[in-house]
C-alpha positions in Angstrom: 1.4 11.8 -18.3 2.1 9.1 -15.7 5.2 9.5 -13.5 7.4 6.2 -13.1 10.3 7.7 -12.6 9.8 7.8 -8.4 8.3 4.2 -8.2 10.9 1.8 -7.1 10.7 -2.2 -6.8 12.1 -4.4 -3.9 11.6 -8.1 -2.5 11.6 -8.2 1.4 10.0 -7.1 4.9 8.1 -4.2 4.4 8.4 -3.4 8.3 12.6 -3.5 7.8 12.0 -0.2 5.3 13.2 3.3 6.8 10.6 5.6 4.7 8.5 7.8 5.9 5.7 5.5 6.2 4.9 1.9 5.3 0.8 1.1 4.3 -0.4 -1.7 5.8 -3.4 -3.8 3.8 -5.6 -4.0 6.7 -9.0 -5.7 7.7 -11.8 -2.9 8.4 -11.1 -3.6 12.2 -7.7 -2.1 12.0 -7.1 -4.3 15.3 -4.7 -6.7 12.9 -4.4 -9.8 11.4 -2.5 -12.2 9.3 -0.2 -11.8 6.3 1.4 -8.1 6.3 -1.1 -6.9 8.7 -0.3 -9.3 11.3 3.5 -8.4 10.8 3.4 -4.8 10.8 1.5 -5.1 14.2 3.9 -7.5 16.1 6.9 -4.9 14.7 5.0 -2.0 15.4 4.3 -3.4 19.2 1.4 -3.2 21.2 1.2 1.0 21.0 0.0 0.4 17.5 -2.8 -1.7 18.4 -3.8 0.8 20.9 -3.7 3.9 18.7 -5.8 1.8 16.2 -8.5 0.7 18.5 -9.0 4.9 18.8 -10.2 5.0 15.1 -13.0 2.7 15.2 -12.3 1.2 11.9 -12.3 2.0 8.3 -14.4 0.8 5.1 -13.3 -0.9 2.3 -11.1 1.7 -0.7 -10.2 4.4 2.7 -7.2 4.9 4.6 -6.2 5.9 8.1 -3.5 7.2 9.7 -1.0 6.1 12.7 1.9 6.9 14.1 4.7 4.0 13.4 6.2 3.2 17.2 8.8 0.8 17.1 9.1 0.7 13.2 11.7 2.5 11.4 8.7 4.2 9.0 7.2 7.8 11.2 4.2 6.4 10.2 1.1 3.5 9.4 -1.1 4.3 6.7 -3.8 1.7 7.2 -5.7 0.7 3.9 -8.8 -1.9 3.5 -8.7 -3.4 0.1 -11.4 -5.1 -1.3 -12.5 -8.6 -1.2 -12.0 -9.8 -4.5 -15.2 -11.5 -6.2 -15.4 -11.3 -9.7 -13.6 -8.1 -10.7 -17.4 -6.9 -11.9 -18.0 -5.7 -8.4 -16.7 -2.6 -7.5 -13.5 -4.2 -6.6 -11.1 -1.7 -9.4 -12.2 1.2 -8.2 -12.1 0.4 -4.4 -8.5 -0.8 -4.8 -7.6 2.6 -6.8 -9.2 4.5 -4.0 -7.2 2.5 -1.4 -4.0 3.9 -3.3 -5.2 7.5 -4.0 -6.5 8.1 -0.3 -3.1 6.1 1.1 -1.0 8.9 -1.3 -3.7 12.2 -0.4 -3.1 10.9 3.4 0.9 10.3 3.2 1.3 14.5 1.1 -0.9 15.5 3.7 1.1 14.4 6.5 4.5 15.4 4.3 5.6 12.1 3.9 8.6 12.2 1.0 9.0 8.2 0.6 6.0 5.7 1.0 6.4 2.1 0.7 3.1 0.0 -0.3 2.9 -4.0 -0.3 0.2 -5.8 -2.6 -3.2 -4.2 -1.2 -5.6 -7.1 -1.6 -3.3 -10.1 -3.4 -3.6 -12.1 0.2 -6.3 -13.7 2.0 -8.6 -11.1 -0.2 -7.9 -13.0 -3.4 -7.1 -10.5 -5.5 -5.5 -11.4 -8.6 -1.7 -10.4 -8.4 -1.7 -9.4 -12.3 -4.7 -7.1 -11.8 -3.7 -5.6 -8.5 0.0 -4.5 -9.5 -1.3 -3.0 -12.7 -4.2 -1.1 -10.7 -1.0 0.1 -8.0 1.3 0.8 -10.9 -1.1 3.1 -13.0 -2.8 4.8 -10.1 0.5 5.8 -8.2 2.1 7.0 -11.6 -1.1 9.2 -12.6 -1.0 10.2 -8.7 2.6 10.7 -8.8 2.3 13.0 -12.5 0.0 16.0 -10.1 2.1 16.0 -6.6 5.9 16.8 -6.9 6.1 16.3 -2.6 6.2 13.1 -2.9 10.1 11.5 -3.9 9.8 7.9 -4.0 7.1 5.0 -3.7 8.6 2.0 -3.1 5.9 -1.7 -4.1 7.8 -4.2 -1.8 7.1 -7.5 -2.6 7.5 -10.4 0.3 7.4 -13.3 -2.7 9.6 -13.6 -5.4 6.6 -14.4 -7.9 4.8 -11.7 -6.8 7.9 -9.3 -7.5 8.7 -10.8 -11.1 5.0 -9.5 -11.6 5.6 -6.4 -10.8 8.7 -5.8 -12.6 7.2 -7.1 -15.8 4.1 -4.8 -15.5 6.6 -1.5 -14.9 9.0 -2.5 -17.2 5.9 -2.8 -19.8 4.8 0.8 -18.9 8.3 2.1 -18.9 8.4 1.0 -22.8 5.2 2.5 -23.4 3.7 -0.7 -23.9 
């Protein structure tokens, strides 16, 4: 039974959150970029650029670990989503695995509060509908098997975006 009792909604600046650790949609470089990427590494500074250039990248649906430097979150779970095509690609299951490796990595690490933006919905052109009911149903099934984990925050930087997301868990919440 899915668990959506610990998942929590906001509009804002994921790099403004004091959780445990923020996930950052990356590129496969992990050296940065644009849209959340680019703003977690100018708040993270320069130290996060340097730990990330020790990792020598990460494929598409896996996730890496940092440490968070001059955030507020401990840590930078770095996750590449995929590129979206046509939905008859792959891309599903290599989003779901960007959220299930993002959650294994945070309960490894003992992270209690984990906030996630919208892996994919950017420059990756992932349909927002699609994506938020892929995060939504994988972190609740995810959330129903590991009890360390206390809160999952989906922050949402766009006010569309968010209204998506709180029709899709206000649907699940009514069983529908």
């Amino acid at each position: 039974m899915p668990d959506l009792s610990r998942i929590e909604l906001r509009q804002g600046d994921i790099t403004r959150l004091s959780v445990d650790a923020i996930v950052n949609a990356a590129n496969s470089s992990l050296l940065g970029g644009g849209g959340v990427d680019g703003a977690i590494h100018r708040a993270a500074g320069p130290e996060l650029l340097a730990e990330c250039r020790t990792l020598g990248g990460c494929p598409a649906g896996e996730a890496r670990i940092t440490r968070g430097y001059r955030l507020p979150a401990r840590y930078v779970i770095h996750t590449v989503g995929p590129v979206y095509s046509d939905g008859q690609s792959g891309e599903p299951e290599l989003l779901r695995s960007c959220y299930v490796n993002s959650l294994t990595l945070a309960v490894e690490q003992g992270v209690r509060t984990i906030a996630f933006p919208a892996i994919s919905c950017g420059v990756y052109g992932y349909p927002m509908q699609d994506a938020a009911r892929i995060a939504l149903g994988t972190t609740a099934g995810f959330l129903a098997t590991s009890p360390s984990i206390e809160k999952v925050i989906f922050v949402q930087f766009g006010h569309e975006a968010q209204q998506v997301y709180e029709r899709l868990l206000k649907d699940m919440r009514s069983g529908i």
